[in-house]
N, C-alpha and C positions, 0 to 999 in steps of 0.2 A: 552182241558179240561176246564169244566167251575165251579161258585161255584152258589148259588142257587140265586145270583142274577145275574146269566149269565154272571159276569164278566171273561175273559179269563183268564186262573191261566197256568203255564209254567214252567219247570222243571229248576232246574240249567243245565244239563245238555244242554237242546233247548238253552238256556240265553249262556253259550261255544260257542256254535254253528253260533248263529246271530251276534257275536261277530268275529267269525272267519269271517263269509260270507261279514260282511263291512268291515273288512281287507283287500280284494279280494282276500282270502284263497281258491284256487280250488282244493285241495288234504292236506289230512292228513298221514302221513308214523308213522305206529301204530304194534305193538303186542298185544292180548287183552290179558285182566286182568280184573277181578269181578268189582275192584274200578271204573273202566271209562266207561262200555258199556254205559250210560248216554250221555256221551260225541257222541257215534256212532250212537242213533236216534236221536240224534238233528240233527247230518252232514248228516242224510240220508233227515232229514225233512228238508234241507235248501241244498241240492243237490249239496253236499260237496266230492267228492270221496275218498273213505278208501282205503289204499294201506296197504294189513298187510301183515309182512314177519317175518322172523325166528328166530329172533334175537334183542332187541331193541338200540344194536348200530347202528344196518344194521337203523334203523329208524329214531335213531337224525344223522346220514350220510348222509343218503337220505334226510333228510328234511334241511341243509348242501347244498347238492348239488342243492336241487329244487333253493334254492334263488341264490348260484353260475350261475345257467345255466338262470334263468328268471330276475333276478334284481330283484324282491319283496321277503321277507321273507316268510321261507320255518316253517311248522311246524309240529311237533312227539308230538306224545299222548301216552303214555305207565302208565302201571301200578305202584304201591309202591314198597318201598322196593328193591329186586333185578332188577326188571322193570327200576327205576329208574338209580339206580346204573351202568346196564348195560348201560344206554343211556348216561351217564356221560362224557363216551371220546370223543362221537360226540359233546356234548357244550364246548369240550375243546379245541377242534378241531377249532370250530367253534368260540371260543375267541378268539384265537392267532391270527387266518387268516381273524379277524373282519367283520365276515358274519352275516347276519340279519336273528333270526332263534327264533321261540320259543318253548321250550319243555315244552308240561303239564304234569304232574306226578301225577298220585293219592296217597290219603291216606288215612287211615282207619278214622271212622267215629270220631266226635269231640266230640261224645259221650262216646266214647272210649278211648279220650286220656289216655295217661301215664298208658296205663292199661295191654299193652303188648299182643294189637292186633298183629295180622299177615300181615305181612311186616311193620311193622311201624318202621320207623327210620327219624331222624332230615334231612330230604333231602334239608331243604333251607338252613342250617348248610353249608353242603357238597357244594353245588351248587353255594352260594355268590362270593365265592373269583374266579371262572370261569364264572362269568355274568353281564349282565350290571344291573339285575334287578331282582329280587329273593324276592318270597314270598309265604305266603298263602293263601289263597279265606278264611276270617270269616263266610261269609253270602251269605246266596243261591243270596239275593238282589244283590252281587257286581258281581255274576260272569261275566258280559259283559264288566263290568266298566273293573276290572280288567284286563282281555284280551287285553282290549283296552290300558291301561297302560303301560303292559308288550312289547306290539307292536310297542308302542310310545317311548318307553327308547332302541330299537334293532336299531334305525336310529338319537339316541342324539350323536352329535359330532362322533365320529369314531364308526363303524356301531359292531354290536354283540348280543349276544343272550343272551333271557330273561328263566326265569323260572317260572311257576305257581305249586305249589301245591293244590290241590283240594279235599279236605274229602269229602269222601265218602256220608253222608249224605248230605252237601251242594248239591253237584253233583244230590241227588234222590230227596230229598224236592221241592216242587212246591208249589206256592205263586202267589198271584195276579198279572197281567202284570203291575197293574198301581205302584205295587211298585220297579220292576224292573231297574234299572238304565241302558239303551242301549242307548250306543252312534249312533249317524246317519253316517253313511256313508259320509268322507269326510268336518264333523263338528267336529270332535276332534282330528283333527293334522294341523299343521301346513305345511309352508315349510322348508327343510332345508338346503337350496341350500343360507348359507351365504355367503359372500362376505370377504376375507381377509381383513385387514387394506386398505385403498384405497392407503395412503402415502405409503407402505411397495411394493404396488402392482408396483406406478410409479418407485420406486428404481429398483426393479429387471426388469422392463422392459427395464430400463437404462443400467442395468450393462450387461444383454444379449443381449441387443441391440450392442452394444459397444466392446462386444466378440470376441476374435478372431477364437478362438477352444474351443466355448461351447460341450456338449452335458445335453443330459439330458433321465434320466433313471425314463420310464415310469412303476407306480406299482400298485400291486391289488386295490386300491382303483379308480384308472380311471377304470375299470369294474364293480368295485359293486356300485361308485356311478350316472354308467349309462353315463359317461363323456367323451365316445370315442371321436365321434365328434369334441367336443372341444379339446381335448389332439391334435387329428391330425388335425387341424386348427392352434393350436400350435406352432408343429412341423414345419409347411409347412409355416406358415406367420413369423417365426420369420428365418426359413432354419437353423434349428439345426440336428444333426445327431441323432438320438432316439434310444433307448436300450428297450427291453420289460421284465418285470419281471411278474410271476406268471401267473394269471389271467389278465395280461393286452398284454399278448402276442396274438397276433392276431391282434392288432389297427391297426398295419400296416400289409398289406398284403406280401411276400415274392418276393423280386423285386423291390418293393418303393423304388426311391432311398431316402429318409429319414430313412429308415429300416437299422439296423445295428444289428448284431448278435453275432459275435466270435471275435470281436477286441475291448470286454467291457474292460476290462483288461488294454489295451492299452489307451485306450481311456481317463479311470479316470486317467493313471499317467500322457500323455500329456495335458490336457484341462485346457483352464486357469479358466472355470466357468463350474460347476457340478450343474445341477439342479435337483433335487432327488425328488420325485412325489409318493407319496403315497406309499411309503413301508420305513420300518426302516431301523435304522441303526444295524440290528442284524447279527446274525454266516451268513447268504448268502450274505453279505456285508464285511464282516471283520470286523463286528463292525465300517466302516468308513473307518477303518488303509489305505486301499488299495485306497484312492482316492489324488490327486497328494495333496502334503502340502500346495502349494502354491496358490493352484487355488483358485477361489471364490466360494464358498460351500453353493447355496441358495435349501432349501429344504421347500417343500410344503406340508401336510399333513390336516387331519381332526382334528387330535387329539395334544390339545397341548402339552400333554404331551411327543408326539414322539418326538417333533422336538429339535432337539440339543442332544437329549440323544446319548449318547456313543460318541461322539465327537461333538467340538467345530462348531457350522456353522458361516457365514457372515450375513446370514439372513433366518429367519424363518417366512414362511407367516400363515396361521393358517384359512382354512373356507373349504366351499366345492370344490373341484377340478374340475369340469368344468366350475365353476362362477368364479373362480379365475385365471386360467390357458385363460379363454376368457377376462378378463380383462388386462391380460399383455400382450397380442395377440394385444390386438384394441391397448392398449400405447404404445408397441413397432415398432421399426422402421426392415427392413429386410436388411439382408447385405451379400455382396459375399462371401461365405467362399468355392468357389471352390477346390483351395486349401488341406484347412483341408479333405474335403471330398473326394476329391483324393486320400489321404492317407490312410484314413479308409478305402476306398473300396479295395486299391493298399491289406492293412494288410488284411480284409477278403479274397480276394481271394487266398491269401498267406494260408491263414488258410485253407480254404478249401480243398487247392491244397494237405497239408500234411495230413488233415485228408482223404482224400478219400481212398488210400489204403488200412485202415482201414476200413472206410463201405463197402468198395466193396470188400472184401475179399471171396476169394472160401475156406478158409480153415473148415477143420471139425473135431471138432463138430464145429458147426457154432456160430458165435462172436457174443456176444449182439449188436455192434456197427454196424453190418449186419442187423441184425434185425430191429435195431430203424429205418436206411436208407433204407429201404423196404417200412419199413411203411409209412415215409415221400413220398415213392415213388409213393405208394396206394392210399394215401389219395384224397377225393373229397372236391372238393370246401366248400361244407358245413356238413363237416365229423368234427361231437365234438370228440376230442381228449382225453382220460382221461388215466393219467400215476399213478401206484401207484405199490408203489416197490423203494426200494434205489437207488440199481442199475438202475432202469429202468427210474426215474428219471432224476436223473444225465445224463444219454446217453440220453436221448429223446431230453433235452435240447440244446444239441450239433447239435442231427439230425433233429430232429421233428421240422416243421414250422406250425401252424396253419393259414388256409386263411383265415379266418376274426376273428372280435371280439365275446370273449364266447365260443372260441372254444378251449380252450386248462383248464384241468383243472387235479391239483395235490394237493396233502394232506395238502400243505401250510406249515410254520413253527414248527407245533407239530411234523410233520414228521409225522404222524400217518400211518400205514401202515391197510389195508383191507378197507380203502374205496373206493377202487375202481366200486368193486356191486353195493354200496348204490349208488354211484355217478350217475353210468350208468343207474342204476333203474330209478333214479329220471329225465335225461337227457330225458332218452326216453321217459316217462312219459309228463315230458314239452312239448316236441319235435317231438310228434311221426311222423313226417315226414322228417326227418333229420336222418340219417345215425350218430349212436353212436361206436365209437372203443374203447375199453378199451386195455389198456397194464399192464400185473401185470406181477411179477414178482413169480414162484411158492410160495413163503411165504406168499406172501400180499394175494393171491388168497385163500389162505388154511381159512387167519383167517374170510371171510366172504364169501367163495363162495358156501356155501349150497344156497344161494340166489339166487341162477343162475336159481333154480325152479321157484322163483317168476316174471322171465323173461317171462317163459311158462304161468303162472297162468294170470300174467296182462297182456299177450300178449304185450313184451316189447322187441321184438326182439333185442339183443346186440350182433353183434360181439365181442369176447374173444380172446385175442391173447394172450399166456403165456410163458414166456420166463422161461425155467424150466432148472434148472443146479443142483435143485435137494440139495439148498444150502442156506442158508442167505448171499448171498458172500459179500454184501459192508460188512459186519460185519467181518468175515471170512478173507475178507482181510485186516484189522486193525490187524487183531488176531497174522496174519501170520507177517507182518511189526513189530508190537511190541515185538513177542515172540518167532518165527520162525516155521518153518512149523511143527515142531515136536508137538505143544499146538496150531497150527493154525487150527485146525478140531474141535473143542471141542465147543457143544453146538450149532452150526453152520450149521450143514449136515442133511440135509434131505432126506427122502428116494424116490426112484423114484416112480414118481406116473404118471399114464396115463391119465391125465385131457380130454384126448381126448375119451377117451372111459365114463371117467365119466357124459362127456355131451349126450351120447347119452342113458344110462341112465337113464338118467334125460330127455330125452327127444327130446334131442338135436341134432345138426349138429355136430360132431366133426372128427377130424382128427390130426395127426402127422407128423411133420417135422423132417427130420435129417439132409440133405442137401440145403446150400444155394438156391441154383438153384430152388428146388421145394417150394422156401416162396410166391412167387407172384401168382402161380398157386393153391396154397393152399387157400389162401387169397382170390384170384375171386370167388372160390367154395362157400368160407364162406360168401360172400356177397350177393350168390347169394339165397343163403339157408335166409338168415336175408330176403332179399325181397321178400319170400315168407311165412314167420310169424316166420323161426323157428331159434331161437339163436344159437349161435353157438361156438365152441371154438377151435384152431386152436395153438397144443402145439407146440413149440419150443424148441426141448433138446439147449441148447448153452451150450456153454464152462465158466468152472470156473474159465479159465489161464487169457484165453484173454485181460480177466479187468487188468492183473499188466501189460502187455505188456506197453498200453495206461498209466496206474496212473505211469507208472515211469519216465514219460516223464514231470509229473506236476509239481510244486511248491512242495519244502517239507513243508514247513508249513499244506498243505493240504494238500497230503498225508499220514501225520501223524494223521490227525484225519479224512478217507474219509466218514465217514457215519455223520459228520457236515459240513464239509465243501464240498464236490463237487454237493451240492446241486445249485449252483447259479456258479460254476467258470467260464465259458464263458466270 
C-alpha cells in the first residue's frame, strides 16, 4: 500500500510480522480470533508458517515446546479475552521451566476501552506476575520495536516468556513505513553468554580440582542455554561423575562412563563436592535437604536469584553456563578418581540388577514399569522422547534413557499435565525428519488430545504410546496412602476409553495392548504407519497395583507426597 506520494504505508499487523521474521521466527502456534488475523497476513507476507489447532493452550505449549526442541524462542498468537486466558498455563508453564517463549494476545480496539467490548479484560494484569516482560502495543508505530523488546527480555539473565497485548486497531491501522520503528536483524540484541566472576570461577576450579568424590548434577539450563558441548567438556576434562536432570538428560549418551543415572541419591550423600548446574533447589531436590551436609555445595545458575535459595551453598557462581562451566574446565586441573567411580557404577548396577524384575515382568495387566523399559528398548538413536503424565514421568525417568542431547522432553516443575500434543506437535514440526514418541498417560492425553487431528492436518506424523489404567493413579495413590482404599477412588477413576480406536477415527494408525509380549510388536507396526505419513496411537491397558508394589520400597518421605516428589527420585 502506498499514500499519493508513493511512500510505502504498512499495517501493524505486517510491522508483527517483520519483527517476528528478524527474530528468526519460522512458525507461529495460533487459534484464530477476529482481534489478530492482522498478525496472519503479515506472517503469510514474510513466509512465516501458521500452525492453528484447537485449543489455545495446545498453542502457547506448542510454542513452549518449539524453543525446548530448537534453542530459539518459540511463539503463540491467540486471540482476547478467553483466547488469552486459555494460553495462560502454557506461559506458566513456560516460566517455571525458564523457556524463551512469546505469547501475543489481542485486544479490543483503544477506541473502545473501558467500554465493555467483547473479550476485553486486563490480560497484562493477569500475565505480569508469570513473565519476564508484559505489556501493551500504544501505537501502531511500536509494533516491531515492541516485539523486538519482548524477545529481548525472554533471554535477560534466566531465560522465560514474554507477553504482548495488541488492540485491535493498532493491529488494523496502517501508517507510513518511514515512521515505523523496525529493528534490523541482529542490531538489536546483544550477547549473553556472560562470564561468572573470574575470582569465583579460579575457586571452584580449585575446590573440584582438589575433590575426592565430586559429582555434579547437570540441569535444564545446559539445554536451553545451547551449553552441551561445554557441560561435557566439563565432565570429561575435570573426570567427575555427571547426573542429568530435565532437559539436560541426553548430554551424555547411555554407556559414557561419566553418565551416572540411579545412584543420584547415593551420590549426594557420599561426595565431598556437589556441583548443581542449572536447576534449583526446589520439591525435585528436596529443597537441597538430600545433599550430604558436609560436602562443599558449589552451584552454578543464570539467575541470581536461584542460587542459595532454599539452602545455604559454599559458593555461587552466577553468568551463562557454557562460558562459565568452560572457564573452570581450562582452570582446573584432572585427577584419578577411579576409585569413587567404581563405586558409582559397582551402586548402578546394583540398582539396575533389582529393578529389572520389575521391567521385565510377564505379569497382567501389564506394569507401567514394563511399559517405560519397552520403550527405552525401542527407542532410536535420534528418537525425541516426550513424557507427560505423573506416573509416566516418574517411571520414564528410572527407565527411559535418551541418546543424545534435546531428546528427552517433560512438563518441567509446574507439573502441568496435556502437554504432551502440544510438545510433539511442535517437535515434529522442528524436526520433521526425526522420529517423535510421545508417552502420556490416559489423563494427560484426554486434556489435549483432540490435537492429535492436527498431527493429520500438518502432516506431523507422531507416534502415541498411552499407558491407560483408566485412572489418575499418582494422585489415586496419595488418596489410597493417606486415607485408605475405602476414599482412595474418589475423584481419581476414569472411564475406559479405546484411544486406539479413537485414532483411527481421526484418521489414524491405532491399536491395543493387553499383554507384555505383544508391546514391541505393536510399536514396530506403529512406526511403520508414522514412516509412511500416518500418526498413530498405540494403547496400553496397565495396571493400577503395580505402582504401590514399587513406591513401597521408596523413602517415606516421598511416598507420602508421590505426585511432588517422585518426580526427580533417582
Amino acid at each position: 500500500m502506498s499514500t499519493g506520494t508513493n511512500e510505502q504505508m504498512i499495517t501493524g499487523g505486517e510491522l508483527v510480522a517483520k519483527a517476528l521474521k528478524a527474530e528468526g521466527i519460522e512458525v507461529i502456534y495460533t487459534l484464530c480470533g477476529g482481534h489478530i488475523i492482522d498478525i496472519y497476513n503479515g506472517c503469510l507476507n514474510e513466509g512465516i508458517k501458521i500452525i492453528d489447532v484447537r485449543h489455545e493452550e495446545v498453542a502457547s505449549h506448542a510454542a513452549d515446546g518449539y524453543a525446548r526442541m530448537t534453542g530459539k524462542p518459540g511463539c503463540a498468537v491467540v486471540t482476547a479475552g478467553p483466547g488469552t486466558t486459555h494460553a495462560l498455563t502454557g506461559v506458566a508453564n513456560a516460566f517455571r521451566a525458564e523457556i524463551p517463549m512469546l505469547l501475543i494476545g489481542g485486544q479490543s480496539s483503544l477506541t473502545q476501552h473501558k467500554m465493555g467490548s467483547l473479550q476485553d479484560l486486563p490480560h497484562v494484569d493477569m500475565m505480569q506476575p508469570i513473565t519476564k516482560f508484559a505489556a501493551t502495543v500504544m501505537s501502531t508505530e511500536r509494533c516491531a520495536d515492541m516485539v523486538s523488546m519482548a524477545f529481548r527480555e525472554t533471554r535477560n539473565g534466566s531465560f522465560g516468556p514474554s507477553f504482548l497485548e495488541i488492540p485491535r486497531d493498532i493491529l488494523d491501522s496502517s501508517i507510513p513505513m518511514s515512521k515505523a520503528v523496525v529493528p534490523e536483524t541482529g542490531k538489536y540484541s546483544a550477547s549473553s553468554k556472560t562470564l561468572a566472576d573470574p575470582v569465583d570461577v579460579q575457586k571452584a576450579a580449585d575446590i573440584i580440582s582438589k575433590a575426592e568424590r565430586p559429582c555434579v548434577l547437570l540441569g535444564q539450563q545446559v539445554w536451553t542455554c545451547q551449553s552441551t558441548d561445554e557441560a561435557v567438556d566439563f565432565v570429561r576434562n575435570m573426570n567427575i561423575p555427571a547426573y542429568l536432570n530435565g532437559a539436560a538428560r541426553g548430554s551424555l549418551p547411555p554407556g559414557d562412563p561419566h553418565h551416572f543415572h540411579r545412584t543420584r541419591r547415593n551420590a549426594f550423600t557420599k561426595s565431598d563436592c556437589i556441583i548443581i548446574v542449572g536447576t534449583p533447589f526446589d520439591f525435585r531436590m528436596g529443597y537441597g535437604k538430600r545433599l550430604n551436609p558436609n560436602a562443599t555445595v558449589i552451584q552454578i545458575d543464570m539467575d541470581y536469584r536461584t542460587v542459595g535459595k532454599n539452602r545455604d551453598i559454599s559458593l555461587g557462581l552466577v553468568g551463562h553456563i557454557g562460558t562459565t562451566l568452560k572457564a573452570i574446565s581450562e582452570a582446573g586441573t584432572k585427577q584419578d578418581r577411579s576409585d569413587w567411580f567404581n563405586e558409582l557404577r559397582a551402586g548402578e548396577e546394583a540398582a539396575l540388577e533389582k529393578l529389572m524384575p520389575t521391567f521385565t515382568t510377564e505379569k497382567s495387566p501389564i506394569s507401567p514399569y514394563r511399559v517405560a523399559w519397552e520403550l527405552n528398548q525401542f527407542l532410536n538413536d535420534d528418537t525425541i522422547y516426550i513424557g507427560d503424565g505423573g506416573d509416566v514421568v516418574t517411571i520414564s525417568a528410572q527407565a527411559v534413557q535418551p541418546r543424545q542431547p534435546g531428546a528427552w522432553m517433560d512438563p518441567g516443575p509446574l507439573g502441568t499435565l496435556g502437554v504432551g500434543v502440544p510438545y510433539a506437535l511442535a517437535a515434529k514440526i522442528a524436526a520433521p525428519e526425526r522420529e517423535v514418541l510421545l508417552y502420556c498417560g490416559d489423563g494427560a492425553f484426554s486434556m489435549t488430545g483432540m490435537d492429535f487431528e492436527a498431527f493429520l492436518r500438518h502432516k506431523a506424523p507422531v507416534l502415541t504410546v498411552i499407558g491407560n489404567n483408566s485412572a489418575q493413579n499418582q494422585i489415586r495413590f496419595g488418596q489410597i496412602m493417606k486415607y485408605g482404599e475405602e476414599k482412595g477412588n474418589v475423584g481419581n477413576i476414569l472411564g475406559d476409553v479405546n484411544f486406539d480406536e479413537f485414532a483411527k477415527i481421526m484418521g489414524g494408525h491405532g491399536e491395543a495392548v493387553r499383554e507384555a509380549k505383544d508391546i514391541q510388536p505393536a510399536l514396530q507396526r506403529a512406526r511403520e504407519a508414522v514412516k509412511s505419513g500416518i500418526p498413530a496411537i498405540v494403547n496400553i491397558w496397565v495396571d493400577k497395583v503395580s505402582d504401590f508394589v514399587v513406591f513401597s520400597n521408596i523413602p517415606s518421605e516421598i511416598a507420602a507426597n508421590p505426585c511432588q516428589n517422585l518426580w526427580e527420585f533417582p
